[in-house]
LUMKE-82673 format. One record per atom (N, C-alpha, C, CB): residue in one letter; x, y, z; residue number from 1. Coordinates in nm, 4 decimals, m for minus. Each point is the difference from the previous one (the first is absolute). Glycine has a CB too. Example, Ala and Ser with C-alpha at 12.3 -4.5 7.8 and 13.67 -1.06 7.14 Angstrom:
2
ATOM   aa         c1         c2         c3     i
ATOM    a     1.3190    m0.5690     0.7800     1
ATOM    a    m0.0890     0.1190     0.0000     1
ATOM    a     0.0900     0.1200     0.0000     1
ATOM    a    m0.1892    m0.1173     0.1246     1
ATOM    s     0.1542     0.2223    m0.1966     2
ATOM    s     0.0820     0.1190     0.0060     2
ATOM    s    m0.0770     0.1090     0.0730     2
ATOM    s     0.1184    m0.0628    m0.2145     2
REM end
This chain:
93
ATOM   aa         c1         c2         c3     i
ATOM    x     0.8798     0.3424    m4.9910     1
ATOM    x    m0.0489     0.0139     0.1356     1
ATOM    x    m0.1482     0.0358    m0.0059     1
ATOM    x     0.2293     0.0715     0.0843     1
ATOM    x    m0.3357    m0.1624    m0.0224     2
ATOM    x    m0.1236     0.0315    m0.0052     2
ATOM    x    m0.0393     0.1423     0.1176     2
ATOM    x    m0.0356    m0.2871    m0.0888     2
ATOM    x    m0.0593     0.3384     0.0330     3
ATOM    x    m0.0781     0.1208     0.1072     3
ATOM    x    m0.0020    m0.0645     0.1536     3
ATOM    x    m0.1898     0.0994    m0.2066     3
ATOM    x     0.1052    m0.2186     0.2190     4
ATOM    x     0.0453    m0.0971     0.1051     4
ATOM    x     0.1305    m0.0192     0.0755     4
ATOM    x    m0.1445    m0.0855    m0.1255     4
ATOM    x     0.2140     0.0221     0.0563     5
ATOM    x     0.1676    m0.0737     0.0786     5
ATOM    x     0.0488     0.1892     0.0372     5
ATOM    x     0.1226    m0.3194    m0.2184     5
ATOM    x    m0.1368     0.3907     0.1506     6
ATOM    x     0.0329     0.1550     0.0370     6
ATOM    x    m0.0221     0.0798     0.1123     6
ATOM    x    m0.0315    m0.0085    m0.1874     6
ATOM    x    m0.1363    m0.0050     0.2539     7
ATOM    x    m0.0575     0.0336     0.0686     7
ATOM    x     0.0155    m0.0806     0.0916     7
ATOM    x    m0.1068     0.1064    m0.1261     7
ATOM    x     0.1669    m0.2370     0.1572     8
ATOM    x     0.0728    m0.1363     0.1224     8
ATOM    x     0.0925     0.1090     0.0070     8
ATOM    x    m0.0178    m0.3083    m0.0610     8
ATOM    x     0.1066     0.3152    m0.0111     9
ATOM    x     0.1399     0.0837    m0.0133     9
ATOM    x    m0.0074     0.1388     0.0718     9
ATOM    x     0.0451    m0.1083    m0.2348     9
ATOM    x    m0.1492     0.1486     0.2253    10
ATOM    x    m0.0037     0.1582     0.0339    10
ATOM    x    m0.0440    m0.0249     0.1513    10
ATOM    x    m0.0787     0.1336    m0.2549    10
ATOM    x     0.0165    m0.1936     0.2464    11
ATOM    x    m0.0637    m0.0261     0.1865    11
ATOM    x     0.1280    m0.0786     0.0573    11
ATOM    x    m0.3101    m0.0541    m0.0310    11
ATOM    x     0.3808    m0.0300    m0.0198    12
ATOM    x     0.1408    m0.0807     0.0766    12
ATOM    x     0.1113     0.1680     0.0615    12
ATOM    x     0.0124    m0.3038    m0.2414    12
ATOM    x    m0.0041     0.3867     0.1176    13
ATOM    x     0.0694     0.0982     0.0273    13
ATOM    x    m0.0636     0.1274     0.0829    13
ATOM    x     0.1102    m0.0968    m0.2001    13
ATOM    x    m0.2248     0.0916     0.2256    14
ATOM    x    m0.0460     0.1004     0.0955    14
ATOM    x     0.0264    m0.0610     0.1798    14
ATOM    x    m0.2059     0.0882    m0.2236    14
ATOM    x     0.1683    m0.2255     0.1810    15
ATOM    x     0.0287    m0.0945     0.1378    15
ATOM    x     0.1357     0.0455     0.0079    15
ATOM    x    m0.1519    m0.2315    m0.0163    15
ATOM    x     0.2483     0.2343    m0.1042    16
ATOM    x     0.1463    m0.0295     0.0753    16
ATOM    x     0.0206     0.1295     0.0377    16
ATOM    x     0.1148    m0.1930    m0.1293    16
ATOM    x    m0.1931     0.3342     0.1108    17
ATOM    x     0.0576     0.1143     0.0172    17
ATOM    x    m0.0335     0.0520     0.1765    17
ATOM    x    m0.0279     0.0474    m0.3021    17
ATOM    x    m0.0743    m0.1224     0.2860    18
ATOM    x    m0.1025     0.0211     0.1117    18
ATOM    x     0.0819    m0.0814     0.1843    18
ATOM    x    m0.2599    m0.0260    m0.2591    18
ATOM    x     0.3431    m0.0504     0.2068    19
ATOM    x     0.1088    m0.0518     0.0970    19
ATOM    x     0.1154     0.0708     0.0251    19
ATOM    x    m0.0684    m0.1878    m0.0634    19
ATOM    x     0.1113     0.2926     0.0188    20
ATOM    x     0.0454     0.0957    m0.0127    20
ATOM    x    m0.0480     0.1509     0.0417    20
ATOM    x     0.0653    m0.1706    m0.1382    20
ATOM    x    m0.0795     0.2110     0.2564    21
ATOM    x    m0.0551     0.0958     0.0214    21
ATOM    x     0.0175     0.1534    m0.0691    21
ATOM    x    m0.0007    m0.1620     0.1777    21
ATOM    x     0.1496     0.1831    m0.1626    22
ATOM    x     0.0392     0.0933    m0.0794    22
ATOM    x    m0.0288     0.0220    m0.0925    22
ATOM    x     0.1069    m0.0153     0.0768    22
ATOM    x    m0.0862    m0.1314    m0.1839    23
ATOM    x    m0.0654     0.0184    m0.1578    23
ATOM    x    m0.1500     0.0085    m0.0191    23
ATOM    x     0.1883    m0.1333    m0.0731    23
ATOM    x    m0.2336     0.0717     0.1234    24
ATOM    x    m0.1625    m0.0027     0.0297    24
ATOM    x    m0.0328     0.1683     0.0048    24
ATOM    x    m0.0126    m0.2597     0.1695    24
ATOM    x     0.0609     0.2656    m0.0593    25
ATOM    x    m0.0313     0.1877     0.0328    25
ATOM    x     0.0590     0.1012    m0.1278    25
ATOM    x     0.0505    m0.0374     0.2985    25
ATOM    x     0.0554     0.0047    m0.3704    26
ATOM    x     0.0351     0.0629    m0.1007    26
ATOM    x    m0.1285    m0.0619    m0.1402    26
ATOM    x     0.3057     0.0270     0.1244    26
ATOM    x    m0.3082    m0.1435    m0.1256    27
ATOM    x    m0.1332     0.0291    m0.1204    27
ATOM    x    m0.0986     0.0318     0.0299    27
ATOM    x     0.0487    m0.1250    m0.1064    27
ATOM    x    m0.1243     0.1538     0.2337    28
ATOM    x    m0.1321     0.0530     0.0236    28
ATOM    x     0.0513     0.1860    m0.0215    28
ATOM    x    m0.1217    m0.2470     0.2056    28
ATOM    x     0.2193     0.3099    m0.1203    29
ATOM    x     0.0333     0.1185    m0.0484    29
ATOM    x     0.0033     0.0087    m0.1159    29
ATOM    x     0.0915     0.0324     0.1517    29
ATOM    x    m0.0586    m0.1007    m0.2543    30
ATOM    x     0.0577     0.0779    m0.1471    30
ATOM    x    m0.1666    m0.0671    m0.0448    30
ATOM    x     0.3673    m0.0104    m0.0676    30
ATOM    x    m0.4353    m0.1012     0.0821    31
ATOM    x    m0.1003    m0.0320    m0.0445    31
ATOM    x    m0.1638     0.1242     0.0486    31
ATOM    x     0.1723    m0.2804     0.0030    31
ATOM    x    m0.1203     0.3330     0.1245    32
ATOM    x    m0.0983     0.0628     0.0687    32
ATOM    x    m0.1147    m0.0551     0.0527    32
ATOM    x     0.0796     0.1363    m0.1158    32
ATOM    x    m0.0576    m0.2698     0.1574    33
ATOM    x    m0.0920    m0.0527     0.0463    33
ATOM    x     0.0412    m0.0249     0.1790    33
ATOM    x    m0.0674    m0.0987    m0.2755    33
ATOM    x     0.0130     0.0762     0.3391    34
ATOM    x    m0.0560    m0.0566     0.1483    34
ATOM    x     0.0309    m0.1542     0.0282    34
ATOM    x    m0.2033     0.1695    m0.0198    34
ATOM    x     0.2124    m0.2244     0.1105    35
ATOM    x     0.0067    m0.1644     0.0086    35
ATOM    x    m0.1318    m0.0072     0.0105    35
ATOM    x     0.2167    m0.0753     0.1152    35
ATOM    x    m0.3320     0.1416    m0.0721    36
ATOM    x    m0.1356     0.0243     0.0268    36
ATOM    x    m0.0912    m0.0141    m0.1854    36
ATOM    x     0.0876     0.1962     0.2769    36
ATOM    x     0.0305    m0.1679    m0.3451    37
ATOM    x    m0.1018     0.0113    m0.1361    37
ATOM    x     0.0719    m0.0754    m0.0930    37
ATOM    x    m0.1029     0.2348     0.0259    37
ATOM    x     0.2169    m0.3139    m0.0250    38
ATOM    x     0.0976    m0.1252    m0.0781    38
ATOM    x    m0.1244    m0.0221    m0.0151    38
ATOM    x     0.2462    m0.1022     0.0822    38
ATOM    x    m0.3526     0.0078    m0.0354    39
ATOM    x    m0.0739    m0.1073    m0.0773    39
ATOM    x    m0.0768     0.0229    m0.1054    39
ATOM    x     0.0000    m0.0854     0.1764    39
ATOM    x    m0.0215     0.2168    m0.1330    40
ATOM    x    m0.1727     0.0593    m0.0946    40
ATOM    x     0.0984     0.0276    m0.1189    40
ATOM    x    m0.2239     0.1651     0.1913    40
ATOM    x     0.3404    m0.1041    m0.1713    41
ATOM    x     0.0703     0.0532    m0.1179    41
ATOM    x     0.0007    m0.1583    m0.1040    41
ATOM    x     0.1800     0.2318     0.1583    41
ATOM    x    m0.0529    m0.3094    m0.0505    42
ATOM    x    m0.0076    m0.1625    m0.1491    42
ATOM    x    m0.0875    m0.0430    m0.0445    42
ATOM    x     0.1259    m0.1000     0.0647    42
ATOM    x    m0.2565     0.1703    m0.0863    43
ATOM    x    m0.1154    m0.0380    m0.0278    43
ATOM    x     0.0023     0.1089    m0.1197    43
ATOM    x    m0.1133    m0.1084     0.2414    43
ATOM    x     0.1827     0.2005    m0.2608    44
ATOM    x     0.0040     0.0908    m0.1494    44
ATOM    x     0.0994    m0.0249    m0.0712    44
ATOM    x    m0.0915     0.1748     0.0781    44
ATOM    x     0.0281    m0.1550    m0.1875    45
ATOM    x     0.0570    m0.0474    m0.1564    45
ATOM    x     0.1260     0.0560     0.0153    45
ATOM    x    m0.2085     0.0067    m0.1658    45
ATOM    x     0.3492    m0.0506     0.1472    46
ATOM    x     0.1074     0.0846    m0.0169    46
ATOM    x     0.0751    m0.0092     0.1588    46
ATOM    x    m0.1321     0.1690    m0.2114    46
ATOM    x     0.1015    m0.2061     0.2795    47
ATOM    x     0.0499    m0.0265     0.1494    47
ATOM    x     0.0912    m0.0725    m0.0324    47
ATOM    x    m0.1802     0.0079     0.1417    47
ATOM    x     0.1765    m0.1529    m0.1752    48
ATOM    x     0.0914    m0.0703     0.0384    48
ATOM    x     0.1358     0.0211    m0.1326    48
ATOM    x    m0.2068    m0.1735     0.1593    48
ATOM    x     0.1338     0.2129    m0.2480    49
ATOM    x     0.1135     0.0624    m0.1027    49
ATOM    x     0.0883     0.0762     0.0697    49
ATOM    x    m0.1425     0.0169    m0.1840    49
ATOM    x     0.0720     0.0479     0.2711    50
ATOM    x     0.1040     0.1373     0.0537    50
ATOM    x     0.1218    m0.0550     0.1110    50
ATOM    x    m0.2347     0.1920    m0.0098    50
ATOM    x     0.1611    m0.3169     0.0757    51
ATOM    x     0.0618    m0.0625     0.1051    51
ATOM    x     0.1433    m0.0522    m0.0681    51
ATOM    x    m0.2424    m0.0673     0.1313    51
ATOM    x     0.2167    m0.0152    m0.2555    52
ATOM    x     0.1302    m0.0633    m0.0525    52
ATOM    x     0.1123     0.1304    m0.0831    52
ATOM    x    m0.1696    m0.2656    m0.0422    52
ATOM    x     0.0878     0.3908     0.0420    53
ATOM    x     0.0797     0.0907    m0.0821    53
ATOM    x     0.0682     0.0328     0.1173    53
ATOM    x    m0.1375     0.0880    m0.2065    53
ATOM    x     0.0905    m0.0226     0.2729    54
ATOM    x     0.0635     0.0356     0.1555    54
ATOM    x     0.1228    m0.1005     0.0692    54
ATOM    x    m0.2584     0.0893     0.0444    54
ATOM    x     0.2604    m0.2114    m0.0615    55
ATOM    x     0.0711    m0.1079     0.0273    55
ATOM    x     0.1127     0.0162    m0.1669    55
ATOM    x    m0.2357    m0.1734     0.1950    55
ATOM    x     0.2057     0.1898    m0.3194    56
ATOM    x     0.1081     0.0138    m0.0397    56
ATOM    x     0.0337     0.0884    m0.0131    56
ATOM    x    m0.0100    m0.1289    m0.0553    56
ATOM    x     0.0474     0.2551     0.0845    57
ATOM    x     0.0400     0.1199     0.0334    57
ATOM    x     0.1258     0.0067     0.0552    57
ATOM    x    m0.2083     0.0462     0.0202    57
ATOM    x     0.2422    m0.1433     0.0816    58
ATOM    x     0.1226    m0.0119     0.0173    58
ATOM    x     0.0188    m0.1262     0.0242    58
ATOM    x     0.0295     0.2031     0.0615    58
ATOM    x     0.1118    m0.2070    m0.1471    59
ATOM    x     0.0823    m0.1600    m0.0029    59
ATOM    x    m0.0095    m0.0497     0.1368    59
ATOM    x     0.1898     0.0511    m0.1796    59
ATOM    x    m0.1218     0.0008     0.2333    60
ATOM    x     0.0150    m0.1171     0.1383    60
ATOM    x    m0.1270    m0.0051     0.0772    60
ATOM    x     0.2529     0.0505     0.0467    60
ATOM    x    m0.3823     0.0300    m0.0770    61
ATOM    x    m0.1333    m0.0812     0.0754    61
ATOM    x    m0.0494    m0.0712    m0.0862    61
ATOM    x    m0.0718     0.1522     0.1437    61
ATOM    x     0.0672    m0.1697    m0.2502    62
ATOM    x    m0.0302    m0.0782    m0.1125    62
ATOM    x     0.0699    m0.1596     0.0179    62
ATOM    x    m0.0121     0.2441    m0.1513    62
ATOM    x     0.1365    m0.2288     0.1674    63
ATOM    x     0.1079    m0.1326     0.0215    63
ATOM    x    m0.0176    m0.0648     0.1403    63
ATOM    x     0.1888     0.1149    m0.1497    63
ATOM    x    m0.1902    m0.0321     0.2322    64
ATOM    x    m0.0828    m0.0483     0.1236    64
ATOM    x    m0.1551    m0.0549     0.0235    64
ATOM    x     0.1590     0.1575     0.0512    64
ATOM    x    m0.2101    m0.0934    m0.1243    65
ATOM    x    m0.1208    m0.1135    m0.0169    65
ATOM    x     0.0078    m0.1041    m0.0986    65
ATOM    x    m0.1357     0.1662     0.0639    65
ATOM    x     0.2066    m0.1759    m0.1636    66
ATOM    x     0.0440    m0.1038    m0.0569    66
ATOM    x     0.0212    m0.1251     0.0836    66
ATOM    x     0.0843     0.1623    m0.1419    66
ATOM    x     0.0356    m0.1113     0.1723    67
ATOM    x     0.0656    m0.1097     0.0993    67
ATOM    x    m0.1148    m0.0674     0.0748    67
ATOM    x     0.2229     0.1365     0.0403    67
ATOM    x    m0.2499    m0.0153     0.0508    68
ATOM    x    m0.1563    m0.0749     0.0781    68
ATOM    x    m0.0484    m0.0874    m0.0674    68
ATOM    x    m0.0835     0.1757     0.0897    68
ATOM    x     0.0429    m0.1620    m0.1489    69
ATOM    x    m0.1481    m0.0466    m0.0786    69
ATOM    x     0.0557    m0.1494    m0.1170    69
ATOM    x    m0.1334     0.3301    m0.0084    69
ATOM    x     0.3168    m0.2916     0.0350    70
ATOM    x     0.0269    m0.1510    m0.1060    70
ATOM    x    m0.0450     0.0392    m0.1537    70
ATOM    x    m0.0749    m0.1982     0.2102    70
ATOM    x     0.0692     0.3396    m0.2906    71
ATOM    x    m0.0737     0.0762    m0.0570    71
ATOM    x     0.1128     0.0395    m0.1125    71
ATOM    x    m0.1786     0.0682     0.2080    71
ATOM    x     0.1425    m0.0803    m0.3700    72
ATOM    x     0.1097     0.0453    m0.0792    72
ATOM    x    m0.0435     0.1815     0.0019    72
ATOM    x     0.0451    m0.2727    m0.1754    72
ATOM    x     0.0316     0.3286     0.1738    73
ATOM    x     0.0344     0.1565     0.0368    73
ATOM    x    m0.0919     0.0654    m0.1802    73
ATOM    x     0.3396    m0.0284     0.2017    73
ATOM    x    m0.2845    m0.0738    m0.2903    74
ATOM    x    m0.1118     0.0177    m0.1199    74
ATOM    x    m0.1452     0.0075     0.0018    74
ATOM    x     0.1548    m0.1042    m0.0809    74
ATOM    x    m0.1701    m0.0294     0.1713    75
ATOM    x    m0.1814    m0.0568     0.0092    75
ATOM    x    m0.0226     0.1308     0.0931    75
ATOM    x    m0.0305    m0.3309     0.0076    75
ATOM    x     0.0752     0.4085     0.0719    76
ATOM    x    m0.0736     0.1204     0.0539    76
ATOM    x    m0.0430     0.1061    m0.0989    76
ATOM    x     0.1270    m0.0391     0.1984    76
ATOM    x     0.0017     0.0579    m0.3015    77
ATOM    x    m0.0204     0.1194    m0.0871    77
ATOM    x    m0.1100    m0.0527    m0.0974    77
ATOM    x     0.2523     0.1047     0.0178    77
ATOM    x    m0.2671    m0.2122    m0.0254    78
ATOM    x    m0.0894    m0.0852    m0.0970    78
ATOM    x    m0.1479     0.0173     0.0723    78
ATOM    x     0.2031    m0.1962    m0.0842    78
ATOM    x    m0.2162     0.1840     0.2236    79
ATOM    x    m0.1422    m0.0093     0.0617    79
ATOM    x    m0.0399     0.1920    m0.0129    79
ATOM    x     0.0491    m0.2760     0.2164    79
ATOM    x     0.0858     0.3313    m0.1623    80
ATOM    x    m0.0618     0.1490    m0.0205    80
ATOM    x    m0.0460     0.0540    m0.1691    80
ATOM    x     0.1762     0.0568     0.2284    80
ATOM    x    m0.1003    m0.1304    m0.3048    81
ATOM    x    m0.0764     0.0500    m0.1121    81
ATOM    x    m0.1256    m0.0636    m0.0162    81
ATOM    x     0.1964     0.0517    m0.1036    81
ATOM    x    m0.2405    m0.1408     0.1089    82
ATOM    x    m0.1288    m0.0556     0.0518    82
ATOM    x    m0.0847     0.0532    m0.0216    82
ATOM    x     0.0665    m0.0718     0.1300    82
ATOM    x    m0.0410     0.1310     0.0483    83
ATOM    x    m0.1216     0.0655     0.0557    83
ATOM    x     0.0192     0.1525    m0.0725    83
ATOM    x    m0.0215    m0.1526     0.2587    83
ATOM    x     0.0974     0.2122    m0.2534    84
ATOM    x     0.0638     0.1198     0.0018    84
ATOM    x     0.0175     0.0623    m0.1235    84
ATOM    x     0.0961    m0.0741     0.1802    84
ATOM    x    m0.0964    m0.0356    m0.2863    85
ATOM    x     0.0140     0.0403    m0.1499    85
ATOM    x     0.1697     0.0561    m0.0194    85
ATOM    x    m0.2979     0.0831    m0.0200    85
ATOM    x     0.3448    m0.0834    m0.1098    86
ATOM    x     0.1417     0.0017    m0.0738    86
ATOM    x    m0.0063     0.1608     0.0764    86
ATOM    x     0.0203    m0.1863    m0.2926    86
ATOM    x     0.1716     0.1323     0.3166    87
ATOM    x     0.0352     0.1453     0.0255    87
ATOM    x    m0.0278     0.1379    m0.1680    87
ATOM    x     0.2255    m0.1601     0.2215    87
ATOM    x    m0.2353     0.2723    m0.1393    88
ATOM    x    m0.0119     0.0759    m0.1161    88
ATOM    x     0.1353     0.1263     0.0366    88
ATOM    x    m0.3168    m0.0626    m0.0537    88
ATOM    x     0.4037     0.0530    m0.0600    89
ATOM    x     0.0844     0.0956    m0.0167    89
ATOM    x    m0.0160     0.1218    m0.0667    89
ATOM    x     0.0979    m0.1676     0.0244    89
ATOM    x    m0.0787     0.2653     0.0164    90
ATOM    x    m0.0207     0.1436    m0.0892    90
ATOM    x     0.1082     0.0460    m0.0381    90
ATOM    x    m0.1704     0.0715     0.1042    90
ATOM    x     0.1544    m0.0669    m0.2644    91
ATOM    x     0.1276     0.0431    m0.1359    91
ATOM    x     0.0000     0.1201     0.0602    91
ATOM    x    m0.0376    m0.1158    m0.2592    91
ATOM    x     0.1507     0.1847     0.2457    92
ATOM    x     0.0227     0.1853     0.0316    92
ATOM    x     0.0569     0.0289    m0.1350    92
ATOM    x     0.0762     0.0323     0.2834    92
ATOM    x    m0.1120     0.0629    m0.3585    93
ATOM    x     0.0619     0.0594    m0.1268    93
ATOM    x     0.1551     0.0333     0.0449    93
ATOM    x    m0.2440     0.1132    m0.0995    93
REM end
């Protein structure tokens, strides 16, 4: 998945969240942003990473934009590592 086809991907899934009021309003709360400041923000490094992490966070908004979008549920986890870089797990002794 190029940095490119990722960042299509990340803006398709902010559109689809953004039709959705509820969800929309739930990623600007947990994101802390404004509908007044979305733009200036997708304009920083790590935004749209956050957009597709936020979208896979939970299965069924993840599968729902799938569907939308005609979208393999992989090629999302594939665009968020992308932008977003490999998940990182922490070993516990």
């Amino acid at each position: 998945m190029t940095p490119e086809a990722a960042e299509r991907m990340a803006i398709q899934a902010l559109s689809f969240m953004a039709e959705t009021p509820e969800e929309f309003a739930r990623f600007l709360a947990l994101s802390g942003l404004d509908p007044t400041s979305i733009r200036a923000a997708a304009a920083e490094p790590g935004f749209l990473g956050g957009v597709l992490t936020y979208l896979c966070e939970e299965e069924a908004r993840l599968l729902a934009f799938a569907r939308h979008g005609g979208i393999d549920p992989a090629d999302v986890a594939r665009a968020r590592a992308a932008l977003a870089g490999p998940d990182w797990e922490h070993e516990h002794p």
